[in-house]
N, C-alpha and C positions, 0 to 999 in steps of 0.2 A: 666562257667555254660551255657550261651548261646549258645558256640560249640558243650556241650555235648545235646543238644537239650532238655534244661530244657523246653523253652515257649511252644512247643509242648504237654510235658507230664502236663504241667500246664493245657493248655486249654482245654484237655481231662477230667482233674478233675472240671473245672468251668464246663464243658456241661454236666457234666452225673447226674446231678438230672432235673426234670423235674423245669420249672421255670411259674409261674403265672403271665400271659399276661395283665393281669388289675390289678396289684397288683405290680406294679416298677420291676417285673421280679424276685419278691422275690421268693426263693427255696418252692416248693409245700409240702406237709406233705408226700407222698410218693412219692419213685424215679420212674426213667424208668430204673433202671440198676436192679439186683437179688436182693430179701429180699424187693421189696418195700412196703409189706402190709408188714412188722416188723420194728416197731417203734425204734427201735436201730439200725437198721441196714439203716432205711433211716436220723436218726440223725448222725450217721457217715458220711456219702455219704455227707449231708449239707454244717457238719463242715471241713470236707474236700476242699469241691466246696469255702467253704469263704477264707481259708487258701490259697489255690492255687490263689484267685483272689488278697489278700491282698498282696502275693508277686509277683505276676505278678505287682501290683501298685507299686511297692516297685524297682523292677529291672525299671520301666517307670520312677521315680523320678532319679533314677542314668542316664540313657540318658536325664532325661531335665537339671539334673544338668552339663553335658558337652555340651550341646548346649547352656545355659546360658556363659559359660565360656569363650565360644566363641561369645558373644554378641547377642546372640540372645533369646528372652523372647517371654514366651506363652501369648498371648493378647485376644485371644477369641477363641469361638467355633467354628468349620468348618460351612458354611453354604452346603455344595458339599458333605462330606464325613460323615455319623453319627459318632459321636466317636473324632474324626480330629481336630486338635489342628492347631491353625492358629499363627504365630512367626514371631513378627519384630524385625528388627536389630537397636540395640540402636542407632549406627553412618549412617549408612546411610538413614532409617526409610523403608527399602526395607521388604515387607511382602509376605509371603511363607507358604503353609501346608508342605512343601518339604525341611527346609533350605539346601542351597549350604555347604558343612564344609568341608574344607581340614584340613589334620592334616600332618604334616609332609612331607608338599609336596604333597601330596597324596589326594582323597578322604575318607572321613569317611566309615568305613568298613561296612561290612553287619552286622555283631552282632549289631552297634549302629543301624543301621537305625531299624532292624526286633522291638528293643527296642523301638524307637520313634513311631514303629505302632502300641504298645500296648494298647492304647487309643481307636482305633478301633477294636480290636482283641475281646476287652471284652465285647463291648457295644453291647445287644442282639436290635435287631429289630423283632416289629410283622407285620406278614403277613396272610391273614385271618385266625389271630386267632391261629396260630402258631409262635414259634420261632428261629429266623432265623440270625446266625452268619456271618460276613464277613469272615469265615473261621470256617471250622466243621471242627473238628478232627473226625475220624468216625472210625480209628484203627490204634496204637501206640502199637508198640514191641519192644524195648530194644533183640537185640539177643547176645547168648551166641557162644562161640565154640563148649560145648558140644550138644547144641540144635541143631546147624545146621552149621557146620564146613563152607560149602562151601557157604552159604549164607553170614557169617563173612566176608570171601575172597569176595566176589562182593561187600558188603555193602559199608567197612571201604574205604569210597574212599574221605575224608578228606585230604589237600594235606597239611596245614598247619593249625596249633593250634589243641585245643584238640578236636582230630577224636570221631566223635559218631557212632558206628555200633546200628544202628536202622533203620527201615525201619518204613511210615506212610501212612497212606491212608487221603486225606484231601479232601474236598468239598470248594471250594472257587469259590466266586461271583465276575464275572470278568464280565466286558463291553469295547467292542472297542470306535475305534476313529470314530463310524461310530453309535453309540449308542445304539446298538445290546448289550444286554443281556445273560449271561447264567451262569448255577451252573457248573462250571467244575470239575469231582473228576479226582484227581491225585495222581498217587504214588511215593512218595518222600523216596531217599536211603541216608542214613547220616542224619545231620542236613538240617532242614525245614530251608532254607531263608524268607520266608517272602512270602508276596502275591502275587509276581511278581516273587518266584523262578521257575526253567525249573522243571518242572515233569518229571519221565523218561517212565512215557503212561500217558495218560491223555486223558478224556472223557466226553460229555454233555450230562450231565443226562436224558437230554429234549429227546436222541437218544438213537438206542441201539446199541451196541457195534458193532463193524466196517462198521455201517453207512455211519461217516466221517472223516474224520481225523484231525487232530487238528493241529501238527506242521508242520514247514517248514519240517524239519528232518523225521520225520513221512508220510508226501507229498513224498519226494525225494527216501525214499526208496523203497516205491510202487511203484511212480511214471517211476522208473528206470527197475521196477522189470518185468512188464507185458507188454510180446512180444506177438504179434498176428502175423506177418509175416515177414518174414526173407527177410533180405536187399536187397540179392544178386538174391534171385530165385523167392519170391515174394507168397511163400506155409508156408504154416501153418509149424512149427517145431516140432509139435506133443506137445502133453499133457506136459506143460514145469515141469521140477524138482526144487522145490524152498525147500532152506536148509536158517533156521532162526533159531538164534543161539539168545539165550535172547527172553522172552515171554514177557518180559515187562507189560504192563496191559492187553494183550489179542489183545488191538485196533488193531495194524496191520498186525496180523497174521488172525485176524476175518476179516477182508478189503480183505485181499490177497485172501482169502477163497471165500468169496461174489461175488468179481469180477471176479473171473477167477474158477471155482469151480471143474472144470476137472485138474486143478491141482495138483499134487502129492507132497502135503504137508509136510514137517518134521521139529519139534520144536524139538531143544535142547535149554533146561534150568535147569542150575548149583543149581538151589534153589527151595527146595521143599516149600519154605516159598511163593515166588511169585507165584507160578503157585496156591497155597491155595488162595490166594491174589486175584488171575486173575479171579478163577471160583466163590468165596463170593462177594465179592466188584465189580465183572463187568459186571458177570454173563455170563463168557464163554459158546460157545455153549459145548454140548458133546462132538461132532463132529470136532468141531475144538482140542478139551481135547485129542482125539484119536491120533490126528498127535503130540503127546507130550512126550518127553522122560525127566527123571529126570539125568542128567547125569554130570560130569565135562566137562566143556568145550576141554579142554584140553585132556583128557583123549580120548573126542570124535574125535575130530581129529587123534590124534594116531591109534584110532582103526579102520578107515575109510581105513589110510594110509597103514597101515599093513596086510590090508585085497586085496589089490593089487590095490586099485583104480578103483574096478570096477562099483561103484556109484557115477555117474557124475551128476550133476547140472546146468542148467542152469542160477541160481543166486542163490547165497550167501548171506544172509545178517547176519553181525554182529552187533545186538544191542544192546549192555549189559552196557551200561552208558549211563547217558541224555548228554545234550550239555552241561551243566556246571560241569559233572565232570572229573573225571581225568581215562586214559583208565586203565583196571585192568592190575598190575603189572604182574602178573601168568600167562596174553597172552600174555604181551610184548618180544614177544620173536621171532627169525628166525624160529623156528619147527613149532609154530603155524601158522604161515603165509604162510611159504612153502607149509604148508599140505592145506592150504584152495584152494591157487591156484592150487595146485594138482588136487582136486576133481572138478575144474571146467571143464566142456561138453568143445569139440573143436569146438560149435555152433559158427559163429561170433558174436553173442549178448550175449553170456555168458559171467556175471558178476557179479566182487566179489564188494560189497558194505560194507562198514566200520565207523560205527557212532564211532566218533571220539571223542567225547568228547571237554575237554581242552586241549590232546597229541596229536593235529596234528604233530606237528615235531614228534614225536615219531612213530607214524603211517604212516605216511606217508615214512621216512626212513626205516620202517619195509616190507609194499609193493614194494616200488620201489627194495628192494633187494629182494623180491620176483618173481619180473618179473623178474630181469636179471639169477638168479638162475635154473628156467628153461630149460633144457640141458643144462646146461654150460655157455649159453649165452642170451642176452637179450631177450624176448620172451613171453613179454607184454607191453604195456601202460596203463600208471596211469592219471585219474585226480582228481584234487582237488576242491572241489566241495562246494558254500557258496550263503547262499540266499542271491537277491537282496535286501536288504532292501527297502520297499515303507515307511517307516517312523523312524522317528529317535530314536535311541534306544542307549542311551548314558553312559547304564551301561555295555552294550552287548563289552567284549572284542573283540579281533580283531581274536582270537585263538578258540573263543568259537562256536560251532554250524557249525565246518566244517565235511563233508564225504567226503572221502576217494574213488573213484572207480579204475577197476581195469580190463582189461580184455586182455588174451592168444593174440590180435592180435592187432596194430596198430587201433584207432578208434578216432573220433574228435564228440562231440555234440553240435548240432543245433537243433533250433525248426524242420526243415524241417525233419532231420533225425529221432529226436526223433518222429515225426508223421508218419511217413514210418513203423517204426517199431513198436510201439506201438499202431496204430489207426489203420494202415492199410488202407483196401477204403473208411473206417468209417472216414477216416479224414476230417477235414472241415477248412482251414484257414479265420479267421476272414478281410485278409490282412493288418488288422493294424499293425504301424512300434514298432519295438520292442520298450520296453521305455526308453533305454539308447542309442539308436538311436534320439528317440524324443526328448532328453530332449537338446539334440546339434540343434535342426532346433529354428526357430524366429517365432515371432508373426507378422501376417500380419494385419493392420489397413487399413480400406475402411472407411476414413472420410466421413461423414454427410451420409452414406448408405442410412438411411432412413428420411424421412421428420417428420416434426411434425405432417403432416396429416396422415403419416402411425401411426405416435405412438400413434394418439387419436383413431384411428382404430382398435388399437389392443387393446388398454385400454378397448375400447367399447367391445369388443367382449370377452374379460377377464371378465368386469363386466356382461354381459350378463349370461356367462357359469356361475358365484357365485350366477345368482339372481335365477339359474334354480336347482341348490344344494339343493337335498334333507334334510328337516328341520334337519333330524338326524345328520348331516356333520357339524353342527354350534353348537354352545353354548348358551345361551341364551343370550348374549349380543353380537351374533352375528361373536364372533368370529370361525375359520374355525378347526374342526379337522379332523383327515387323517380319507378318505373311499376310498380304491384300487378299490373300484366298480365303484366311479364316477368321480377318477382323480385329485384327492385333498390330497397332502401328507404335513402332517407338519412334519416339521425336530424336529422343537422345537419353543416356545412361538414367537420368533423373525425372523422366517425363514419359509416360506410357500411357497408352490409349486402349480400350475393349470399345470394340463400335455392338450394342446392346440391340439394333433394329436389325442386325445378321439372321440371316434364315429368321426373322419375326417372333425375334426370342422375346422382345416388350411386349409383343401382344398376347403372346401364345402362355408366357409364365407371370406378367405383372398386369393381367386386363384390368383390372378395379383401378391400380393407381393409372395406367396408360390413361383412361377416360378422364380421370380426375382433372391432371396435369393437360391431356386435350379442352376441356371445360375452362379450367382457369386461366387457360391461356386465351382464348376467345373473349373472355369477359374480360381481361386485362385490355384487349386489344380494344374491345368497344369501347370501354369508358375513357380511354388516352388515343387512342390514332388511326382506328381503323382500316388498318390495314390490310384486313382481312377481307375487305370489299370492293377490292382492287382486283380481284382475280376471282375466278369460276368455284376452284374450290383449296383446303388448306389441308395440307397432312403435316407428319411427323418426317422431316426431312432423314435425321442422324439422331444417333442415343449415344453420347462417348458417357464412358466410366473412366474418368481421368483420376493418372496417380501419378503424384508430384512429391520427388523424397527431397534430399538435402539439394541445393542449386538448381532444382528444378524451375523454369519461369518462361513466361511468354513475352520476352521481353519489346516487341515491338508496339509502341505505342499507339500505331497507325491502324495496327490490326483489325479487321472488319469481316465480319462473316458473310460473304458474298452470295448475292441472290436468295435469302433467306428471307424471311418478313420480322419475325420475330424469334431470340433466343432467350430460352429460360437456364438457368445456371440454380443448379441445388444444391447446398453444401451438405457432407454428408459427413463429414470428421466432428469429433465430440470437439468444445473447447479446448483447449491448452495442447493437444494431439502436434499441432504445428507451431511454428512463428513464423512470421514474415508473410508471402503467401495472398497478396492483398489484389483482389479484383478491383480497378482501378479503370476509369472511361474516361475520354477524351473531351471536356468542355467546350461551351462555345466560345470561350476567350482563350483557349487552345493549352490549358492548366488540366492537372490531372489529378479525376475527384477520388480517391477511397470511399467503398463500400461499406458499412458495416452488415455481416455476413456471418451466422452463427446455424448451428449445427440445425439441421429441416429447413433454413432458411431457401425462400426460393427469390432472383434476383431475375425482372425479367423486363429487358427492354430492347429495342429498334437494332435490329441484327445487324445494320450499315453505321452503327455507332460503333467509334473506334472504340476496343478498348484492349485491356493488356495485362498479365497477372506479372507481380511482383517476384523478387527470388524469393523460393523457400530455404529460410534460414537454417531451419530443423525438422525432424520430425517428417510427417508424412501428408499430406494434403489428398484428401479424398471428393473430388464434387462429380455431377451428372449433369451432363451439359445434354440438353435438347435447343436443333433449331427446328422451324416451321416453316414450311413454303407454299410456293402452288407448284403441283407435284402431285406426283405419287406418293403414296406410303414406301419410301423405302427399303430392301430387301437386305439389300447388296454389302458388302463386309468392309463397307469404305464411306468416306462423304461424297455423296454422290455430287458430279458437277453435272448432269443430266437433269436440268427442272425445265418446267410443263410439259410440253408435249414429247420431248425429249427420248431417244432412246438409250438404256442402257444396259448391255449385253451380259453385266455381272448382277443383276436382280432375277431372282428363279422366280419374281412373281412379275413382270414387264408385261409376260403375255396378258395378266389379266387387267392391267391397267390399260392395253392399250385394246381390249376387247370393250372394255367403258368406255373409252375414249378412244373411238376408232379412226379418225383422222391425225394421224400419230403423222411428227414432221417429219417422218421418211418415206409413209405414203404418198405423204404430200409432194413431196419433191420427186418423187418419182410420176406421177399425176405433170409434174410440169417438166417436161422436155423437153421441152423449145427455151426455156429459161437455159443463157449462156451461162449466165453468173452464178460460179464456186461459192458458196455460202460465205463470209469471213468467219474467220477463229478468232473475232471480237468485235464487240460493238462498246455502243457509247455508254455510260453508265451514270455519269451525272456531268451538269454541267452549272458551273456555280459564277455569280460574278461579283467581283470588288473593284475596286476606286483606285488607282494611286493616281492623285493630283487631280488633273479635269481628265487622266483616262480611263476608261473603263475595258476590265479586261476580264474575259470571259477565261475562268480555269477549267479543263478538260478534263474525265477520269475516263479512261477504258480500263471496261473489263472483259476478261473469257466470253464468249459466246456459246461453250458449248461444242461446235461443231469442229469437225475434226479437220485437222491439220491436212491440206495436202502433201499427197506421201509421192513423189519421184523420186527413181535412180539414182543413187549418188554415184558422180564419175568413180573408176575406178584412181581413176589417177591420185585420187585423196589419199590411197593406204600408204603413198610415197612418206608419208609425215605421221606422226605418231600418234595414234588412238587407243589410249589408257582408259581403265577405269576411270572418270572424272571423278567420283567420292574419294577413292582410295587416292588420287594423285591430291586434291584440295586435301587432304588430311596432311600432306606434307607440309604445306603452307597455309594453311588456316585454321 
């Protein structure tokens, strides 16, 4: 029942009567679906919404009863997650919202876990005065063959157990490791995994449609896709040809459109169900709807082919599965493949891109006899292509969420190259080292750095900056909450931040230790990695005055200070003031080293080295984190993501940085007006490669670029559906 995507069409029937917010969320006398001003037709909908919840409880009782069997018992309520059932282990008294269950060797499948989130799925939260699901179903279709033949053939992409040809549109409240918020909708093909399954588009409500981009996958295809200047000659290639095969939710053909707009856009999509899907639930543009054909995939290829090849493309992409499913059987074929590289331009940056799914083998054996097929003989390179992971992801197979590239000529990617061709003079290296570069270099310790007279100095000048905090920034018991206006960020209850380079308080009240700390960091940087030589020139990016009480911790291990060169970290608590508390970095055999770290100690190494502080057990943890970049000397009450040439509208001293450096990148761009190409809101950031078996697969990291997001209209039609606070609604459920 779970494979055929019963819990979906369940929670479809719990949501569709309206529920009363002061009243336990009991069902209201009329609904919000048809017939709600008739009293039998909203008693229907009611007894409906109870029946679907009472066997929703009923499938939740049968996964507690195999996690009990496996010794684990429900003990209390979440206090983290609404809904959340919290489980200790009879034998060892280990407690878990998550229990660990192998069963045969194996992990517990996704049908039991989707069943153990039941408890969350159903339990409604309010938010002003609305109600608000861990998971909206917003539109659920069961399809047939006769409704739509060729949607069947994309849907049914089940590789084992019983396949569901349906297709969902979901709304799920999702927060990183970083505490950021947001409603994501998503269109899910087959059975719905769960709150954590891959969407095959996916979008933040809070945006409108190709804004941003959301996955790695979604990153990669654009990211690959948008040429401004050709390798070899250094000219424009003229208005590039981009062929997108799968509309998927609209998001990256609405991206591709945005950014690059003089592009000569064509969508083929095999299902007239998604592209209905794409313009109701995402709210495509028109515009974008026009480069849109209804066609078979397959059939389109053919017809391309036979027509002599005389529309060539400068990139391909084929998106028609998310990263967790399996590639459609109906393309896996030599004609399909052939015929794509066929139609690609003999541009040297023309390429075919291929979201792969779970069939990387399969795909990839399919390209690589694509290239050599080419007159006869070989007459392309492939690569394999797989994000960097910045944090652990330990459901994430090792097969899942790979692409596929592909292009007529010999080619290798690197950041340098990717920025050549895709940024063009617009480029800007941050010279930070990439981070699987960083994560092989050491920590450098400058014992007793600073004296205890510095550290009462800086105490002094930290309480100073809190006693001048405008009253609104406090609580009434004094405690500090975040205002970006005055440089005061809290993480959370236990973790607070004074940013120290605001209005140029480091320079203006600690000049003698400022130079010091500028000197030592120079000569740290000479004698280990030079760093510093990679760019024009170095300042003081950010000064945090970090204060960590009980539970305070930066728990993600992946953690990396982005676009920074070097970070120094200075403890500033006497001995024994703390426990726990442990500045800890990410090795190059992927183990996590503790610092030893005593009071002036200063700790100072490669800002793209991950690393991560421990919980504070007790007590109070006081250090002074500086990063260094190529930049300005920052002004601004925040960490600036504005480095080199960079503008940024909250520093009171920009004017005079860019009076020094008068070709500031928004001169620039305004200098170039005949450039079609929207800047991206990211670029490549390192690109690292490993071995499995005889293949070689190149792993990707994008990061931020910098430049700002394009900002369009959001239809109005969007306020039909609910937009909450996203902090305040995640606080319900996370």
């Amino acid at each position: 029942a779970v494979g055929n995507d019963v819990i979906v069409a369940l929670l479809a029937m719990v949501q569709c009567v309206d529920r009363d917010t002061e009243n336990d969320f009991r069902p209201k006398i009329s609904s919000r679906a048809g017939g709600g001003d008739d009293a039998s037709s909203s008693a229907a909908l009611t007894a409906m919404a109870d029946v679907a919840l009472m066997t929703l409880s009923d499938l939740y009782m049968v996964a507690e009863a195999f996690v009990k069997s496996h010794g684990w018992f429900p003990v209390d309520q979440s206090s983290s997650v609404q809904g959340g059932i919290v489980y200790e282990h009879e034998k060892s008294g280990e407690i878990s919202e998550e229990p660990e269950i192998t069963e045969n060797g194996g992990i517990v499948n996704w049908q039991m876990k989707l069943m153990l989130s039941i408890p969350i799925l159903i339990e409604p939260g309010c938010v002003d005065g609305k109600v608000v699901w861990a998971a909206a179903a917003v539109y659920y279709q069961r399809l047939h063959a006769q409704d739509d033949e060729l949607s069947m053939q994309q849907f049914d992409l089940e590789s084992t157990g019983g396949s569901s040809n349906s297709v969902a549109v979901i709304d799920v409240l999702k927060s990183d490791e970083d505490g950021h918020s947001a409603c994501m909708r998503g269109t899910y093909h087959g059975c719905w995994r769960g709150l954590y399954a891959e969407a095959v588009g996916e979008m933040d409500r809070s945006k409108s449609i190709g804004q941003v981009l959301e996955s790695w996958t979604d990153t990669t295809l654009t990211g690959l896709s948008v040429v401004t200047k050709s390798p070899s000659s250094g000219v424009s290639p003229g208005p590039p040809r981009v062929l997108v095969l799968g509309i998927a939710s609209g998001q990256l053909i609405s991206f591709l459109q945005q950014h690059n707009p003089n592009a000569q856009l064509q969508v083929v999509e095999a299902s007239s169900t998604a592209v209905d899907i794409a313009v109701k639930y995402y709210h495509l543009n028109p515009s974008v709807l026009d480069c849109v054909s209804i066609v078979d995939y397959m059939e389109y290829v053919k017809s391309q082919c036979l027509e002599g090849g005389e529309l060539k493309f400068g990139t391909i992409i084929v998106n028609v599965c998310s990263s967790e499913e399996t590639f459609p059987t109906l393309l896996s074929n030599d004609a399909f493949f052939n015929g794509l590289m066929s139609m690609l331009s003999n541009h040297p940056s023309a390429t075919l891109l291929v979201n792969s799914g779970v069939s990387v083998d399969t795909v990839v054996g399919l390209v690589n006899d694509a290239c050599k097929h080419m007159h006869g003989h070989r007459h392309g390179h492939m690569l394999v292509l797989r994000e960097y992971l910045l944090r652990d992801h330990a459901d994430i197979g090792n097969h899942e969420g790979m692409i596929v590239a592909a292009r007529k000529r010999e080619w290798s990617l690197s950041v340098e190259d990717w920025q050549r061709e895709h940024m063009g003079d617009q480029a800007q290296s941050s010279g930070a080292m990439a981070v699987a570069d960083a994560q092989r270099t050491q920590v450098v310790r400058l014992e007793k750095f600073l004296s205890v007279q510095d550290i009462e100095l800086i105490h002094a000048v930290a309480k100073d900056e809190l006693l001048a905090t405008p009253s609104h920034v406090t609580e009434g018991s004094g405690a500090l909450l975040s205002s970006p206006s005055v440089g005061v960020q809290v993480h959370t209850d236990s973790w607070k931040v004074l940013y120290l380079q605001n209005n140029n308080v480091l320079q203006q009240k600690l000049p003698v230790l400022r130079q010091r700390i500028l000197e030592a960091s120079r000569q740290v940087d000479k004698n280990n990695w030079k760093l510093f030589d990679n760019v024009e020139h170095v300042n003081i990016r950010v000064v945090e005055y970090h204060q960590m009480d009980e539970f305070g911790e930066l728990a993600d291990p992946k953690h990396y200070d982005l676009n920074s060169l070097l970070t120094m970290d200075i403890m500033l608590s006497e001995e024994g003031a703390f426990e726990g508390g442990d500045l800890q970095t990410e090795e190059a055999d992927g183990t996590l080293k503790k610092h030893e770290f005593k009071q002036g100690d200063a700790l100072v190494f490669v800002s793209h080295k991950p690393h991560c502080v421990g919980r504070v057990r007790a007590g109070r943890r006081n250090v002074m984190v500086l990063e260094f970049w190529y930049g300005p000397e920052r002004q601004c009450p925040h960490r600036c993501e504005r480095f080199g040439q960079e503008i940024c509208d909250k520093d009171p001293a920009q004017h005079l940085y860019t009076q020094e450096h008068p070709n500031s990148k928004r001169e620039h761009q305004l200098e170039q007006d005949d450039t079609p190409l929207i800047p991206l809101p990211f670029r490549l950031g390192s690109v690292s490669i490993c071995k499995e078996g005889s293949r070689e697969i190149s792993e990707l990291l994008w990061e931020p670029s910098g430049n700002v997001e394009v900002a369009s209209d959001k239809p109005t039609s969007v306020s039909e559906e609910v937009e909450a606070n996203l902090d305040d609604v995640w606080g319900l459920f996370d």
